[in-house]
C-alpha angles and dihedrals in degrees: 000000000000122000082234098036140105095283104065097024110103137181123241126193085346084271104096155002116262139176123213108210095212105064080072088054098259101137107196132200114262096257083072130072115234084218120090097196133175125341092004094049083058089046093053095051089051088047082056103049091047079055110064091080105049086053083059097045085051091047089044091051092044091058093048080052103061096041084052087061103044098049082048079058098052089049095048089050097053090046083062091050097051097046087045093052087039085059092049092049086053099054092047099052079040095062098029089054089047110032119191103204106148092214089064090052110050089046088065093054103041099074085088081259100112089161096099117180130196 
């Protein structure tokens, strides 16, 4: 069952072949006919059959297109990981390099020395 095969290709008048575009679901605006008759209707069949491959090709790039993206997902995700895990590296040498212990501190004010320097 071809588009430009025996099925959908109907007689009209008894004069010529012709191919109504609605019975594969195109609906048209009414300034056009729904037959394709005649030389067009050659031309169309030869249009289809150039067209197989560049459906292909299409299929093919989008493909090529959503495994882009989801690779562009998996590397986005693991930049988040990283920076959240860089934050968490920060606050801990933060708070390793300045420690706040209370007890640190009010030993070094208690030798009747309460000037501190840094």
């Amino acid at each position: 069952m071809s588009l430009c095969g025996i099925d959908f290709i109907t007689k009209m008048d008894g004069r010529q072949n012709c191919f109504n575009v609605t019975h594969v679901g195109f609906r048209l605006p009414r300034r056009f006919k729904d037959e394709i008759c005649g030389v067009e209707l050659t031309n169309f069949c030869t249009s289809a059959q150039e067209a197989g491959p560049l459906y292909i090709a299409a299929f093919v790039g989008c493909l090529v297109l959503v495994i882009g993206l989801i690779h562009f997902m998996c590397c986005l995700s693991a930049n988040y990981a990283h920076i959240k895990d860089g934050i968490k590296l920060r606050k801990y040498e933060d708070a390793a390099k300045f420690p706040t212990d209370e007890t640190e501190f009010s030993t070094l004010t208690k030798g009747g020395n309460s000037k501190t320097t840094y």
